[in-house]
N, C-alpha and C positions, 0 to 999 in steps of 0.2 A: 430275504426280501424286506422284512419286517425293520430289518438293521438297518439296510443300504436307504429305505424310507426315512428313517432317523437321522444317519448323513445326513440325508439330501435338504432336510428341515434346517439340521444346522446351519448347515453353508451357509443354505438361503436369511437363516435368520442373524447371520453374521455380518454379510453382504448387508442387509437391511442394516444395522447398527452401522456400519460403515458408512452408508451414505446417509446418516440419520439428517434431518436440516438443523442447522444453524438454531439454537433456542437458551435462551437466559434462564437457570434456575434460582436466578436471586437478581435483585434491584431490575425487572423487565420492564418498568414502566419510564423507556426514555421512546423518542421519536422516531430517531433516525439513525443511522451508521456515517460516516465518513470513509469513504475507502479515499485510501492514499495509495498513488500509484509513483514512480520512480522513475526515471530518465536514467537508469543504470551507469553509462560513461558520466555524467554531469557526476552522480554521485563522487565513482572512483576517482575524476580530478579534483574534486574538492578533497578527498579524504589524501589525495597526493602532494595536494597546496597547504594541506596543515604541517606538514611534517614534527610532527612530534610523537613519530610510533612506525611501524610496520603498515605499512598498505592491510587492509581487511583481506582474509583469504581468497574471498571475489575479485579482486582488484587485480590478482600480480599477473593474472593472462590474460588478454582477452579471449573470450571464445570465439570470436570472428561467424557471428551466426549469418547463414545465408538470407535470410531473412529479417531485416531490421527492427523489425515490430518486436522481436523477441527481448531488446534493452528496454523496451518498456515492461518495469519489471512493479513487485505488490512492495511497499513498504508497511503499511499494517493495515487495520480493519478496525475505527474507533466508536466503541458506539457513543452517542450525545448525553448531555448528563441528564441521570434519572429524576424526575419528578422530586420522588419522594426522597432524596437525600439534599436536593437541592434546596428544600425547607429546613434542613438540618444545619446547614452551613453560617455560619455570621457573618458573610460577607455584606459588603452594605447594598452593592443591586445584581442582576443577575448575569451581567457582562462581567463582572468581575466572579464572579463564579463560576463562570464558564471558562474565563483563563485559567482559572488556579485546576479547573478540573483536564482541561486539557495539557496541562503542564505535569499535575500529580499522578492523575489517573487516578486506578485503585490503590495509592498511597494518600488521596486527599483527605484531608481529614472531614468528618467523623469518621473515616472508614482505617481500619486498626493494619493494612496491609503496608508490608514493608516497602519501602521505597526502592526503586532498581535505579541502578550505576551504567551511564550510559558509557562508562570506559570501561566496564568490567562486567560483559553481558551474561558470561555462563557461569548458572550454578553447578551444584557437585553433581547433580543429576539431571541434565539436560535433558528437553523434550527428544521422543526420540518416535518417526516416523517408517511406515517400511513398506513396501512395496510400491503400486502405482501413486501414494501422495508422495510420496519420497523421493519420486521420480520429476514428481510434476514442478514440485519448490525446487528442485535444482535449479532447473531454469526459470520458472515464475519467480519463487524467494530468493535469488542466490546467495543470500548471508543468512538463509534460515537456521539449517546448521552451520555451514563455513564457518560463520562467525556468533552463531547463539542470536538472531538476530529476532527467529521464534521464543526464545525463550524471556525474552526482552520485550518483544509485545506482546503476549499473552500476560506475562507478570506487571505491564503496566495497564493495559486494556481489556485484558480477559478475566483473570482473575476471581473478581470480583462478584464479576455476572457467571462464574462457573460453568463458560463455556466447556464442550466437549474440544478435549484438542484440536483431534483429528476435524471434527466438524468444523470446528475456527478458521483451519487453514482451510483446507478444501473449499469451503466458501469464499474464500478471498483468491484462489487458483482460480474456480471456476469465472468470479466476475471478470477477473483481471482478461479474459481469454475470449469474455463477449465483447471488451472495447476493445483488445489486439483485432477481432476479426470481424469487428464493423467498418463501413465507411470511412471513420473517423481514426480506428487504428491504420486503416491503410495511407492513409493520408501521413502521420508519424513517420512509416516505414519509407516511406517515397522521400521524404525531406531529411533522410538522416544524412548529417556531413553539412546539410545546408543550411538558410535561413527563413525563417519562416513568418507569416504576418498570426498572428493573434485573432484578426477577425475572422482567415481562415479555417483554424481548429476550431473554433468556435462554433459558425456556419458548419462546418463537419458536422461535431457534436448534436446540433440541432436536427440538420438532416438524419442525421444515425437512430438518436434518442429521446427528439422532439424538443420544444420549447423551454420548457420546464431544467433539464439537464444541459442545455446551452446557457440560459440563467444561473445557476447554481453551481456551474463546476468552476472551479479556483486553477488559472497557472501560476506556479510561484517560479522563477526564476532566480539564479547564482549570477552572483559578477555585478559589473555597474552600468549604469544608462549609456548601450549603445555595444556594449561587448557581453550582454547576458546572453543565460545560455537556461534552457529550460529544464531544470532540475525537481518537482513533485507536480502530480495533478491531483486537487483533491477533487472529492464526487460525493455529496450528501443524496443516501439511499434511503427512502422511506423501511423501518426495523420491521412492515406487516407484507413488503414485498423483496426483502433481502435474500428470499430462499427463490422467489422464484424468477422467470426473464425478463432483463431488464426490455420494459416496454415503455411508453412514454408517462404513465403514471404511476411510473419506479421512485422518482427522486424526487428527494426532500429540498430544504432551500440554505443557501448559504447565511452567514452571519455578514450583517449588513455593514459591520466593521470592517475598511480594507486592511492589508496584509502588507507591511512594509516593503515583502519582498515578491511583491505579484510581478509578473513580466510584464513589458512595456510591447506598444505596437509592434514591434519585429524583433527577434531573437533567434539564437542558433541553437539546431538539434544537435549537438557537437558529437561528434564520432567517437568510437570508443580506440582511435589510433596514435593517443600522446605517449611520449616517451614515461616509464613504469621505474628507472633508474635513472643518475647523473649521465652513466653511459649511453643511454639510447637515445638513436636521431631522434630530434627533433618532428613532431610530423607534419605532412603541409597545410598548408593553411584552411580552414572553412572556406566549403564554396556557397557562394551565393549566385543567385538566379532572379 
């Protein structure tokens, strides 16, 4: 009994490691997170329209999910630059340090971290997940492994902050899964193939997540005025409520800088049915309504 006791502590105390939250053991004094969320088809036809390489592993099927909300997929989890390195830096004011940090990451300098190759994502020893998170990034991250795409943001965003891996991701599963099954994801899932207004999502968002997160969340959209297609949503999450549910005094605020490539009043949620080779149809057109 004395044994099977002992088990039973492990488990438990294993499980507990497992779900440990989300915690910085070095540079913890920045604001807020960014999650960056993905429009998964936008992704795959841009990485289709470069053509200078092989489709990303994600890309060469579709997985034709019944449920639309599921291409709304996690692109990373960034947190905002730390106080105290941002006193470190020479840059001359703090918008420009705030590019260089979201461009370098845990490569900017002062900070001695190697810079990652966004052609060349996995190293010789890639992260490696197993069981139910392993399950959930397939579909949440689909380039987490397929294509190293974890091991790319964590080495340019985690790093640093000595996230726990497993804890990095699963916190970025789990948020991704409160906007698929709010209001506001369903709203996505309804408009996939179609065209959609901006103030809509927006109003969504607000209704879902209040005020605060209708102000602050970012669409950036691909393509040019009039044929864009809505490709990353960011979401600034206050860093002292990132572990727990998003409630209306979750989010933090955007950078009052616009974004070259924000979406314009109406845009398409574009499907994920274009042809994958020279050989395959064509497919039909975006509906709109």
């Amino acid at each position: 009994m004395k044994r099977i006791a002992c088990l039973l502590l492990l488990v438990g105390a294993t499980a507990a490691a497992a779900e440990a939250p989300l915690q910085p053991k070095a540079l913890g004094d920045f604001r807020q997170y960014v999650l960056a969320l993905s429009w998964q088809p936008a992704f795959c036809q841009q990485q289709l329209q470069k053509k200078d390489g092989p489709l990303p592993a994600e890309c060469r099927k579709d997985p034709a999910y019944a449920d639309a909300r599921q291409y709304l997929t996690v692109h990373g989890l960034w947190p905002d630059l730390p106080a105290s390195l941002a006193g470190k830096m020479q840059d001359a004011d703090y918008y420009q340090k705030l590019a260089r940090w979201y461009r370098f990451g845990c490569a900017a300098q002062p900070l001695a971290f190697a810079a990652v190759d966004a052609a060349n994502k996995c190293p010789k020893k890639p992260l490696q997940f197993d069981g139910e998170l392993a399950q959930a990034l397939a579909v949440d991250m689909p380039g987490a492994m397929a294509s190293c795409l974890a091991d790319y943001e964590y080495q340019k965003h985690g790093v640093c902050f000595e996230f726990e891996p497993a804890s990095y991701f699963r916190t970025m599963s789990n948020l991704l899964r409160q906007f698929r099954d709010s209001g506001w994801g369903k709203l996505i899932g309804s408009r996939y193939g179609m065209a959609v207004r901006k103030d809509d999502l927006l109003a969504a968002m607000g209704q879902s997540f209040g005020f605060q997160a209708r102000n602050a969340v970012r669409l950036l959209c691909n393509g040019k005025p009039g044929e864009q297609v809505l490709a990353e949503v960011q979401i600034p999450i206050l860093a002292d409520r990132i572990n727990t549910p998003l409630l209306a005094d979750a989010f933090g605020s955007a950078d009052p800088a616009p974004l070259p490539n924000e979406c314009g009043a109406i845009f398409q949620l574009n499907s994920n049915d274009f042809p994958r080779s020279e050989g395959e149809a064509k497919p039909a057109p975006l509906r709109e309504q």
